[in-house]
PyMOL Python script that loads the backbone (N, CA, C, O; Angstrom):
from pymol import cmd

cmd.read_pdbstr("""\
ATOM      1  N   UNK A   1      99.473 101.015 102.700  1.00  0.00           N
ATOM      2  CA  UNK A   1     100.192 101.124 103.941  1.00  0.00           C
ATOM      3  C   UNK A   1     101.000  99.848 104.140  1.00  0.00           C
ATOM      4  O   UNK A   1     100.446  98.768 103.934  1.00  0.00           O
ATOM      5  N   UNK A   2     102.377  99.903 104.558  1.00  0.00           N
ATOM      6  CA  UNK A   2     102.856  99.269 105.173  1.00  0.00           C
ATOM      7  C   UNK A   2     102.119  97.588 105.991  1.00  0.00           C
ATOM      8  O   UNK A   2     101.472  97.712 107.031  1.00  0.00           O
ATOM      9  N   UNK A   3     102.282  96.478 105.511  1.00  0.00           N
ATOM     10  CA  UNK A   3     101.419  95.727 106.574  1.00  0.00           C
ATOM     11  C   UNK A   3     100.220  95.381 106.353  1.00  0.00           C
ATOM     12  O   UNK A   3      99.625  94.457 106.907  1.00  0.00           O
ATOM     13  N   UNK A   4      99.542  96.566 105.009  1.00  0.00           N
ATOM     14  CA  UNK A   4      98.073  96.761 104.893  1.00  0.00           C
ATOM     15  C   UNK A   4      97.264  97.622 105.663  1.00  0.00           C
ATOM     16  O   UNK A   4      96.629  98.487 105.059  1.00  0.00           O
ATOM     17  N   UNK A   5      97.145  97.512 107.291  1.00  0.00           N
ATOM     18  CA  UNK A   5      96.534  98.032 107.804  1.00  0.00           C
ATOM     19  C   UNK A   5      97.027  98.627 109.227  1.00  0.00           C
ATOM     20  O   UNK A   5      98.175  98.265 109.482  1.00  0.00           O
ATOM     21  N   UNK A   6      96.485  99.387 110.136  1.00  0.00           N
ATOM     22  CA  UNK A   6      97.540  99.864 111.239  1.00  0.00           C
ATOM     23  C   UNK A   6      97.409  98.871 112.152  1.00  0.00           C
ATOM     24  O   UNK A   6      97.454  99.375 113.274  1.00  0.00           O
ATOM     25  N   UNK A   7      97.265  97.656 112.200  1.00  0.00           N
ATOM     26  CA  UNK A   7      97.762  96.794 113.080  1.00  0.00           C
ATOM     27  C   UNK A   7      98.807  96.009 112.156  1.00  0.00           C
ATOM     28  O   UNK A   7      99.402  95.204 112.873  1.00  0.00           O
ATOM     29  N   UNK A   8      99.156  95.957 111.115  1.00  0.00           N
ATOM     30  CA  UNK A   8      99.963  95.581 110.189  1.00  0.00           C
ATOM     31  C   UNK A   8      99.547  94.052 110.233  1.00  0.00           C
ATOM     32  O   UNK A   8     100.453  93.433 110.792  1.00  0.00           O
ATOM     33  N   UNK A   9      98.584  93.272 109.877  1.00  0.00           N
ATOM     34  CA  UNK A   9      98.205  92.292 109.612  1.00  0.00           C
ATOM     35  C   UNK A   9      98.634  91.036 108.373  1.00  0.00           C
ATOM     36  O   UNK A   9      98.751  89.822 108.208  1.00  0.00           O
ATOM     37  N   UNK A  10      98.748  92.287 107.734  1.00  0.00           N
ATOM     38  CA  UNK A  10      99.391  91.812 105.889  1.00  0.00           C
ATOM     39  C   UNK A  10      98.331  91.251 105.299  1.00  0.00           C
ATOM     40  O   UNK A  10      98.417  90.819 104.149  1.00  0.00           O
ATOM     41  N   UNK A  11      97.158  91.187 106.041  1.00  0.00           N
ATOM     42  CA  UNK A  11      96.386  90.533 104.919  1.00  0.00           C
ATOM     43  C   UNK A  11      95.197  91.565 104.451  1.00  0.00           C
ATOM     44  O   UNK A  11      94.828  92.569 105.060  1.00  0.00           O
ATOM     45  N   UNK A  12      94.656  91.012 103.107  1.00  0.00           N
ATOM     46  CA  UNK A  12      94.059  91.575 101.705  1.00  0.00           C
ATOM     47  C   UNK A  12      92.720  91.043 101.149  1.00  0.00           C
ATOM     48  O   UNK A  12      92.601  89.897 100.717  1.00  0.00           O
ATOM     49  N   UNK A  13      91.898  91.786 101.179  1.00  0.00           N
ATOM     50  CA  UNK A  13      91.003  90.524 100.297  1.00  0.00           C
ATOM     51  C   UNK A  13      91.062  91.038  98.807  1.00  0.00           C
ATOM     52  O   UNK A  13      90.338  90.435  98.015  1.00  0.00           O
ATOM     53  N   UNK A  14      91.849  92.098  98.312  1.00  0.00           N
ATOM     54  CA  UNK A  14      92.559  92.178  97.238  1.00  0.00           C
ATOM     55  C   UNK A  14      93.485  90.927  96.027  1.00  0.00           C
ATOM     56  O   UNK A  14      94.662  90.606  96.197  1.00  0.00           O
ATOM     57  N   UNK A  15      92.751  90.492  95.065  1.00  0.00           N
ATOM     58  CA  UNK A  15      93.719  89.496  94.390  1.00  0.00           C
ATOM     59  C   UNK A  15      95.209  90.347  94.287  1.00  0.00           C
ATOM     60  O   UNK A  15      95.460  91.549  94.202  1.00  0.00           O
ATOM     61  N   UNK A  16      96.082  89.104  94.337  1.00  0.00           N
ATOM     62  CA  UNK A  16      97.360  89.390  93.980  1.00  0.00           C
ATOM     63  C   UNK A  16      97.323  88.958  92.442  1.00  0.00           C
ATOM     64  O   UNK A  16      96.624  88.073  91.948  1.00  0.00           O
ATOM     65  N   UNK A  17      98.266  89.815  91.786  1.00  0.00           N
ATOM     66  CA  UNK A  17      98.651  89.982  90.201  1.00  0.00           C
ATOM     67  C   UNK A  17     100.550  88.941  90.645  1.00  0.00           C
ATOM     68  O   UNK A  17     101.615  89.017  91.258  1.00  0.00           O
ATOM     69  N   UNK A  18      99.707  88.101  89.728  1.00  0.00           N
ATOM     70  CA  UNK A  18     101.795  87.450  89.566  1.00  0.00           C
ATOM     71  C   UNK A  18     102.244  88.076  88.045  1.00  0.00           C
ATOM     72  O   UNK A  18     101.882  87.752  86.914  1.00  0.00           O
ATOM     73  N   UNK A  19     103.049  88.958  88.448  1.00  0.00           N
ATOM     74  CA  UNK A  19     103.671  89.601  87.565  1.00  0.00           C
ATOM     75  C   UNK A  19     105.555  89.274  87.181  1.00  0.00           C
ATOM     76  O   UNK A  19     106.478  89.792  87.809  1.00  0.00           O
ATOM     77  N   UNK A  20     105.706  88.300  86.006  1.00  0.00           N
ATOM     78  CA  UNK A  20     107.313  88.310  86.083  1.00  0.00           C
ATOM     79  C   UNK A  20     108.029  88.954  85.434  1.00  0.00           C
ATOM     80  O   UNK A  20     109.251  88.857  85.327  1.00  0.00           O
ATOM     81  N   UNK A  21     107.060  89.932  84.765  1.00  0.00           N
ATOM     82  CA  UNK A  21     108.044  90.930  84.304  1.00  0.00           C
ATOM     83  C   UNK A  21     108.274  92.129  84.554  1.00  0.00           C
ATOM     84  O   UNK A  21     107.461  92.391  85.441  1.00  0.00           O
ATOM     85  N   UNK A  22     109.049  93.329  84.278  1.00  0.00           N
ATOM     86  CA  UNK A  22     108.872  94.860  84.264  1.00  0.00           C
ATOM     87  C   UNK A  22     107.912  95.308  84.041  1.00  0.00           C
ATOM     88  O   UNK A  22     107.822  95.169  82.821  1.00  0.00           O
ATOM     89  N   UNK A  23     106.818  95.922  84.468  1.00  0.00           N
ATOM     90  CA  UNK A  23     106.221  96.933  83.519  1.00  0.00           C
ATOM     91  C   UNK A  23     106.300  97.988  83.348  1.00  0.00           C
ATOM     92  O   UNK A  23     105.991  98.447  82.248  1.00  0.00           O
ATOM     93  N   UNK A  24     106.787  98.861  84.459  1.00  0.00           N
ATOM     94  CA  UNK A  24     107.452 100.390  84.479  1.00  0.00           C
ATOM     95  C   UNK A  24     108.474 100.980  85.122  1.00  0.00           C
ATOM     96  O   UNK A  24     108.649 100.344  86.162  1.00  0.00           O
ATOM     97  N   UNK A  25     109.178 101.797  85.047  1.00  0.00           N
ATOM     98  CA  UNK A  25     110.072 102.198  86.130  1.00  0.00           C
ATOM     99  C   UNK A  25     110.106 103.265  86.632  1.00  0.00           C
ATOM    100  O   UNK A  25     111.282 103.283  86.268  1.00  0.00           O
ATOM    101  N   UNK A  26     109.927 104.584  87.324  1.00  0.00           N
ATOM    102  CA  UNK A  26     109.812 105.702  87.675  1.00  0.00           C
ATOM    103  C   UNK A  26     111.074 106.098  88.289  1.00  0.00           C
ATOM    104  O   UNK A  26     111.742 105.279  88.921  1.00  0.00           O
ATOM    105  N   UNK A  27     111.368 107.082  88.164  1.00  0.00           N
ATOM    106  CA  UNK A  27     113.261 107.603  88.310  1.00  0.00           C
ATOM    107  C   UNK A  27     112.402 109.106  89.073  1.00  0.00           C
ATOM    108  O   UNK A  27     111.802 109.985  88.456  1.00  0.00           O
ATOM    109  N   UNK A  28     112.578 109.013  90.351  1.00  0.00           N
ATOM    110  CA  UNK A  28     113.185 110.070  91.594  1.00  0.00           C
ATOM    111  C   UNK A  28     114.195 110.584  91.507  1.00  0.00           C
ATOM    112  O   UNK A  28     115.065 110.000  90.860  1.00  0.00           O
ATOM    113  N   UNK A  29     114.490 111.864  92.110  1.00  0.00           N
ATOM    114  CA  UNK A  29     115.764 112.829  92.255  1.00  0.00           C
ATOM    115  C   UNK A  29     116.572 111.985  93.634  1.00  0.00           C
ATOM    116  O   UNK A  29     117.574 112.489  94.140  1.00  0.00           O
ATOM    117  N   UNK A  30     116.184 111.095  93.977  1.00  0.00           N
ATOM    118  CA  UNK A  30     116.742 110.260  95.164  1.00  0.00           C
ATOM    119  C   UNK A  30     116.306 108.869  95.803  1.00  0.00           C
ATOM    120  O   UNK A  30     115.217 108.334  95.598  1.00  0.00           O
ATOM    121  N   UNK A  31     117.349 108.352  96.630  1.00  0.00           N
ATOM    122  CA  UNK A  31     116.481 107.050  97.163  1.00  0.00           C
ATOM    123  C   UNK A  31     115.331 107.205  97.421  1.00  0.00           C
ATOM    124  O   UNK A  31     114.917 108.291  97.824  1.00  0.00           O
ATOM    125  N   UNK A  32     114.291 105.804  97.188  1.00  0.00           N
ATOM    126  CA  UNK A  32     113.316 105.348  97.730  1.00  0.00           C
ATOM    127  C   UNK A  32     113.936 104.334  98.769  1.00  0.00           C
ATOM    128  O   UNK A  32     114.769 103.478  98.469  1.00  0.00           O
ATOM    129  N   UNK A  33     113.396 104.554 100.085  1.00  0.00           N
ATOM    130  CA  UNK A  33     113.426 103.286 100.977  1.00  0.00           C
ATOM    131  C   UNK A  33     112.461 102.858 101.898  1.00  0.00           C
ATOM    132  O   UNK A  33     112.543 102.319 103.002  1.00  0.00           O
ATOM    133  N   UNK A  34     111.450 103.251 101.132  1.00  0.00           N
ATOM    134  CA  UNK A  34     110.090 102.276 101.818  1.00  0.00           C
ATOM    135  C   UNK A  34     109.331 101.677 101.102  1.00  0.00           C
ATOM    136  O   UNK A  34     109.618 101.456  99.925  1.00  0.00           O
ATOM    137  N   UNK A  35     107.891 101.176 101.802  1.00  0.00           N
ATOM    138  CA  UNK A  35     106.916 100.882 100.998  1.00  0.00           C
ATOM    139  C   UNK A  35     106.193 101.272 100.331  1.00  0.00           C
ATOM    140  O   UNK A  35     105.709 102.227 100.939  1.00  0.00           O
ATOM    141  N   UNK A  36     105.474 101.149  98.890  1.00  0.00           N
ATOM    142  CA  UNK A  36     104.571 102.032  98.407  1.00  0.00           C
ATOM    143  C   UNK A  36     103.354 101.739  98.877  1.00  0.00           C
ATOM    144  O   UNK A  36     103.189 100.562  99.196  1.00  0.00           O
ATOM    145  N   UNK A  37     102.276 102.617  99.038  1.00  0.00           N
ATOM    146  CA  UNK A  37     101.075 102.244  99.004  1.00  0.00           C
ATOM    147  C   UNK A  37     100.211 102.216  98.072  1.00  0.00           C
ATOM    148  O   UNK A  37     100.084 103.393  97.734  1.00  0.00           O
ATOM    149  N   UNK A  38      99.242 101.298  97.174  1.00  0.00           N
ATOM    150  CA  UNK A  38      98.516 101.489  96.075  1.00  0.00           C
ATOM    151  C   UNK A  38      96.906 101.503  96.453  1.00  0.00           C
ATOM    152  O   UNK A  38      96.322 100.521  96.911  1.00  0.00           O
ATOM    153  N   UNK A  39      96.285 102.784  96.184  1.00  0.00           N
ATOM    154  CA  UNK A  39      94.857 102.426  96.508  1.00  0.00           C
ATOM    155  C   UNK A  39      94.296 103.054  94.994  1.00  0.00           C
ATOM    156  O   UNK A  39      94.812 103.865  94.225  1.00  0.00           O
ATOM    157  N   UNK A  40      93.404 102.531  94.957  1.00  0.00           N
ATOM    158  CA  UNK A  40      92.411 102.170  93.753  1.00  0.00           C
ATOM    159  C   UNK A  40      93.058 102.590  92.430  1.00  0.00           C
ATOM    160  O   UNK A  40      92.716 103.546  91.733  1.00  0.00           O
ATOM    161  N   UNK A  41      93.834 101.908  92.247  1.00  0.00           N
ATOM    162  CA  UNK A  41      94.543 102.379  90.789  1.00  0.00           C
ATOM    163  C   UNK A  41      96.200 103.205  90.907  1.00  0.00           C
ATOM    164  O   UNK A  41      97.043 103.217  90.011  1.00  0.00           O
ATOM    165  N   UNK A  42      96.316 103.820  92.217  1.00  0.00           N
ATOM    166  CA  UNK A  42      97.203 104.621  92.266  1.00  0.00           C
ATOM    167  C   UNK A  42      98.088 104.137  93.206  1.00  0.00           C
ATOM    168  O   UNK A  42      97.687 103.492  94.175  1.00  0.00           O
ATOM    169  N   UNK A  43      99.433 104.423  92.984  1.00  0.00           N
ATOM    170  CA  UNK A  43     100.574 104.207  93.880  1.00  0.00           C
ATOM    171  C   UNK A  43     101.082 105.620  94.364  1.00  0.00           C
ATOM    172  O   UNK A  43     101.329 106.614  93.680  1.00  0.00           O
ATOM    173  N   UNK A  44     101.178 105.426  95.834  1.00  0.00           N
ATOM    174  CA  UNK A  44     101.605 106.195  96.590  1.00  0.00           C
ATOM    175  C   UNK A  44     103.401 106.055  97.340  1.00  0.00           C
ATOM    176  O   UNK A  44     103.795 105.093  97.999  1.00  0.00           O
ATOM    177  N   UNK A  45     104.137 107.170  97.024  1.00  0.00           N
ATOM    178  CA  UNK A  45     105.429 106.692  97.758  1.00  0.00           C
ATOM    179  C   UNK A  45     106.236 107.931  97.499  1.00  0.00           C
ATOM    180  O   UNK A  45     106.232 108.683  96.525  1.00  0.00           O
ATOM    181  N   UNK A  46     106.978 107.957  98.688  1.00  0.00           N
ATOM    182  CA  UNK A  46     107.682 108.895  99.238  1.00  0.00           C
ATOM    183  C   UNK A  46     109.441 108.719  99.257  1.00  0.00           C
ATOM    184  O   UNK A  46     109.921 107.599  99.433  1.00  0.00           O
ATOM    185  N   UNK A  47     110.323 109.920  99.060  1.00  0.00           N
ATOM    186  CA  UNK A  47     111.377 109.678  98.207  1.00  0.00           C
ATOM    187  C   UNK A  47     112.335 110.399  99.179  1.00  0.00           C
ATOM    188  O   UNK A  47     111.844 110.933 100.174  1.00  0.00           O
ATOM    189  N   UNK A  48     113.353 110.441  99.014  1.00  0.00           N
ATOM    190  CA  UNK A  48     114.690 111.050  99.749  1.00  0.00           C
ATOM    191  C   UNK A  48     114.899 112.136  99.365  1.00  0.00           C
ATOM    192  O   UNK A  48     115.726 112.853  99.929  1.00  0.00           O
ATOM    193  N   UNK A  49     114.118 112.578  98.181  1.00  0.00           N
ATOM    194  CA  UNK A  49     114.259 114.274  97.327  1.00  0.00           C
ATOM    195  C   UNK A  49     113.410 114.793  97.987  1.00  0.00           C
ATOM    196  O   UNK A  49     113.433 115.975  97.646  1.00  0.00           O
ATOM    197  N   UNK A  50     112.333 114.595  99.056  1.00  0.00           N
ATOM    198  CA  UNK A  50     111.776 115.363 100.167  1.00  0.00           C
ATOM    199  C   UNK A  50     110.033 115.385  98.703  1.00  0.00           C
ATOM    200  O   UNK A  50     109.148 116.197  98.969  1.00  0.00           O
ATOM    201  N   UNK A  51     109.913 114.819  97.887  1.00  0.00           N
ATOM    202  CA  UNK A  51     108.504 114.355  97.363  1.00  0.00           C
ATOM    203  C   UNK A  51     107.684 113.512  97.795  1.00  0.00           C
ATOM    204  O   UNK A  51     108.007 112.603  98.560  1.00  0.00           O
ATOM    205  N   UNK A  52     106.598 113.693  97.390  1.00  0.00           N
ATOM    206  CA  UNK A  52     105.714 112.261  97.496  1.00  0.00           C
ATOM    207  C   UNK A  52     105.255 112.121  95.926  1.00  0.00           C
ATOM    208  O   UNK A  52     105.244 113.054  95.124  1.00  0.00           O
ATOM    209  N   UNK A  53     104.887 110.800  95.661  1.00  0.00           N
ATOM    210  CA  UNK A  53     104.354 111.134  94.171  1.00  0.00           C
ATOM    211  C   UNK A  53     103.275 109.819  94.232  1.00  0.00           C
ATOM    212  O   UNK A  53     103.415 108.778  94.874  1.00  0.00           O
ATOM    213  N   UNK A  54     102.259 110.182  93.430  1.00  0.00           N
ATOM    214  CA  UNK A  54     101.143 109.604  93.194  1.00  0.00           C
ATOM    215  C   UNK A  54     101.502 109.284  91.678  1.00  0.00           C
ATOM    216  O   UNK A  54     101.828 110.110  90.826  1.00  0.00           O
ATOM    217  N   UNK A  55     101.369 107.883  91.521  1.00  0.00           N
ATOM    218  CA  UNK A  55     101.272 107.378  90.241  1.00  0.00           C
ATOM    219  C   UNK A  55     100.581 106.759  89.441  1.00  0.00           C
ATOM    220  O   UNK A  55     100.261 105.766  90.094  1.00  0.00           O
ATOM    221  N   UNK A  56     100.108 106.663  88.424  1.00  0.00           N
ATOM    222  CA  UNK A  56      99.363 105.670  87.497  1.00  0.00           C
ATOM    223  C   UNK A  56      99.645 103.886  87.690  1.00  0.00           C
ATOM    224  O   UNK A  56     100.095 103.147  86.814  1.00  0.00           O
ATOM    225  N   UNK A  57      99.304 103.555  88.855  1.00  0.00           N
ATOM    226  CA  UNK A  57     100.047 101.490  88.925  1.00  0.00           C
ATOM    227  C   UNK A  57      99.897 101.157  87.970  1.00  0.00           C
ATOM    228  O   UNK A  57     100.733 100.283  87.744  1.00  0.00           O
ATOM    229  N   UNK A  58      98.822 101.438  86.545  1.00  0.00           N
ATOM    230  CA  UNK A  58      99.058 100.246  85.269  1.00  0.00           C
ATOM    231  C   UNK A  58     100.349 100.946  84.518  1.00  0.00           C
ATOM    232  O   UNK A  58     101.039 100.127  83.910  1.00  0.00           O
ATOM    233  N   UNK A  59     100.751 102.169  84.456  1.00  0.00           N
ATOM    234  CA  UNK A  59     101.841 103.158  83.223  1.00  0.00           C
ATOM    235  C   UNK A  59     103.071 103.636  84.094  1.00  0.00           C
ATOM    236  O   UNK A  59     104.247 103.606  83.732  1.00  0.00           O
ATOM    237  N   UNK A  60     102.602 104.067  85.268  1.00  0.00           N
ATOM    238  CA  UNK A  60     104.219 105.147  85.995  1.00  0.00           C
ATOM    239  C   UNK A  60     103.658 106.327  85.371  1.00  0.00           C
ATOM    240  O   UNK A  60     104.222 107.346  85.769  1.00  0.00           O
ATOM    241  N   UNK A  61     102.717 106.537  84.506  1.00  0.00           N
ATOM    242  CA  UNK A  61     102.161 108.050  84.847  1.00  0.00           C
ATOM    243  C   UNK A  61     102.116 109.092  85.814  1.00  0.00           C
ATOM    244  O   UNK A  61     101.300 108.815  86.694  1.00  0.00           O
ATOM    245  N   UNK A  62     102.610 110.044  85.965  1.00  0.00           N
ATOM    246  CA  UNK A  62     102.377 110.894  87.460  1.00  0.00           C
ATOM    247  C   UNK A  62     101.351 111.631  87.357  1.00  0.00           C
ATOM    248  O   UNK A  62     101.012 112.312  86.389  1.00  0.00           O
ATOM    249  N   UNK A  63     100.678 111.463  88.681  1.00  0.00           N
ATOM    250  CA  UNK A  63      99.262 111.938  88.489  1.00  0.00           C
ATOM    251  C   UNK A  63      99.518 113.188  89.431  1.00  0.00           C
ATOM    252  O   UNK A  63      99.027 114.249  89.045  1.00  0.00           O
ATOM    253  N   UNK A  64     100.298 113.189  90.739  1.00  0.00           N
ATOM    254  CA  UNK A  64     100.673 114.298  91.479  1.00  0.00           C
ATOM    255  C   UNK A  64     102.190 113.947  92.048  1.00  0.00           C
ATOM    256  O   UNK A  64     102.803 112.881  92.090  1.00  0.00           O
ATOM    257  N   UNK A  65     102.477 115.046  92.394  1.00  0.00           N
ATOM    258  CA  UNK A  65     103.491 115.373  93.201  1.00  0.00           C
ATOM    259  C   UNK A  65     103.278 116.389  94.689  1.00  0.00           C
ATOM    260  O   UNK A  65     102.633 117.419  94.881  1.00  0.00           O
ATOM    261  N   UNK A  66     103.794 115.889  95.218  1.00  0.00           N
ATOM    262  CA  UNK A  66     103.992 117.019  96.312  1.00  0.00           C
ATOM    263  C   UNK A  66     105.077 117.306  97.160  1.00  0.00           C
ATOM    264  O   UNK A  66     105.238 116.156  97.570  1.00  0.00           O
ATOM    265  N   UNK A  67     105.700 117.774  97.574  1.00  0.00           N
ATOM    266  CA  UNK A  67     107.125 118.628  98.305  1.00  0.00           C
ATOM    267  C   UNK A  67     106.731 118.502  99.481  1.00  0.00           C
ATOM    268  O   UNK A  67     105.627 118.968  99.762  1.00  0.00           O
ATOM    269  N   UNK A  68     107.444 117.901 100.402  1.00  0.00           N
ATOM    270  CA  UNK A  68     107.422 118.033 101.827  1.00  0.00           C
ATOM    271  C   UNK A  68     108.472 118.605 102.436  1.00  0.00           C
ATOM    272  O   UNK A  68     109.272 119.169 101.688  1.00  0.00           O
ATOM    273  N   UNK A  69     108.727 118.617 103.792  1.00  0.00           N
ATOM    274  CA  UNK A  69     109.739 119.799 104.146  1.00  0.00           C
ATOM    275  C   UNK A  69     110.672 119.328 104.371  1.00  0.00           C
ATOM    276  O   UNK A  69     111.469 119.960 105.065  1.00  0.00           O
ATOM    277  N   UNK A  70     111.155 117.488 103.711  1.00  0.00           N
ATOM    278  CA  UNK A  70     112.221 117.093 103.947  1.00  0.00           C
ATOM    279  C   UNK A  70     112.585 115.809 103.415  1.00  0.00           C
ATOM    280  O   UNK A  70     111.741 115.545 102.558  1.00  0.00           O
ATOM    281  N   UNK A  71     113.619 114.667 103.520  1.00  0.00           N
ATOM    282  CA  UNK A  71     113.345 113.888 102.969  1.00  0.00           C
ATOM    283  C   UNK A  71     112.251 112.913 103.150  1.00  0.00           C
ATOM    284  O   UNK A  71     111.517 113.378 104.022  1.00  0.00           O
ATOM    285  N   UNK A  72     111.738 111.627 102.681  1.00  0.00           N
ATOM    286  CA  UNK A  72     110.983 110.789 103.301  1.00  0.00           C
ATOM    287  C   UNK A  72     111.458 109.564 103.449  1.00  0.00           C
ATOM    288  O   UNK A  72     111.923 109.076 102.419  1.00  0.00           O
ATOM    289  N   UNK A  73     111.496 108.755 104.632  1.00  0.00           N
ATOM    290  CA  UNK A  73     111.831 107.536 104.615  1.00  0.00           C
ATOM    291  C   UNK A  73     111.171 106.643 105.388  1.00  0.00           C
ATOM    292  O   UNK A  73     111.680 105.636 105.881  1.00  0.00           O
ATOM    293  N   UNK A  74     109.453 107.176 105.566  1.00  0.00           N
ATOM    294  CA  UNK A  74     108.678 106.233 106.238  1.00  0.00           C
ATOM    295  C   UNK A  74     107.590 105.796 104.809  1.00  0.00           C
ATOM    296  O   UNK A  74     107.207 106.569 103.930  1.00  0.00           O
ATOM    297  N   UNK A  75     107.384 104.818 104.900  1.00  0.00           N
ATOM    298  CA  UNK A  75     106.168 104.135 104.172  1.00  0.00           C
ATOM    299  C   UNK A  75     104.799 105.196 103.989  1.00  0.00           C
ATOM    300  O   UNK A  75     104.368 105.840 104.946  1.00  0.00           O
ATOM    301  N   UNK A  76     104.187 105.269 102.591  1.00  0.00           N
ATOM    302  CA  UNK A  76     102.943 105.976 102.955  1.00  0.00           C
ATOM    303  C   UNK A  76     101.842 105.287 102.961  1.00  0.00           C
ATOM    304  O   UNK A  76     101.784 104.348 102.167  1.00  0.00           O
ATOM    305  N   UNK A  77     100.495 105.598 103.983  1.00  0.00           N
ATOM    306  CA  UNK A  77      99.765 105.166 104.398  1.00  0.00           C
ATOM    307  C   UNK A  77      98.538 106.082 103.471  1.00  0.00           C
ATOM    308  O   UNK A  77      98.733 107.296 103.507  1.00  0.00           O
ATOM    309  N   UNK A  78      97.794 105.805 102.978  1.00  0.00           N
ATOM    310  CA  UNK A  78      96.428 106.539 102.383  1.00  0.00           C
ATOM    311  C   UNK A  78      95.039 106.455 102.927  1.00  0.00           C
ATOM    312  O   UNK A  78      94.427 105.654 102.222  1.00  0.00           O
ATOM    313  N   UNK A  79      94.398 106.854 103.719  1.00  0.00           N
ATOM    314  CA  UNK A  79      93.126 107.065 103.763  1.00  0.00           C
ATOM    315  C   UNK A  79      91.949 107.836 103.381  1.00  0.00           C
ATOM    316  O   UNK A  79      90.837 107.510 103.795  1.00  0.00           O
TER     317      UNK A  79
END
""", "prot")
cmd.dss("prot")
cmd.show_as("cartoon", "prot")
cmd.util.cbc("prot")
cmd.orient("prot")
């Protein structure tokens, strides 16, 4: 989620990974313009082609997809 949490705090007791390079790229039928969310292995994020897609965070593997009834341009939140 956005912030981390619904008071949007930003904080984690999650290590941060310093990463300076690429490791994957995932290509949508349209803009992304939010945040992704990643919980336990998986990235969550929502697209302007009216998807959501669940991904593999170590590959860009797609693990799901799903169709919503329109585009998306809010951040996804996972619980």
């Amino acid at each position: 989620m956005f912030g981390h949490d619904p008071p949007r705090t930003g904080q984690t007791e999650s290590p941060v990974v310093d990463v300076s390079q690429l490791l994957w790229k995932f290509k949508t039928g349209d803009t992304v313009t939010s945040s992704p969310a990643v919980v336990n292995g998986v990235l969550y994020m929502g697209s302007w082609d009216s998807y959501v897609y669940a991904l593999d965070a170590k590959n860009g593997n797609v693990i799901l997809t799903y169709k919503a009834g329109d585009g998306i341009a809010a951040s996804t939140s996972v619980h």
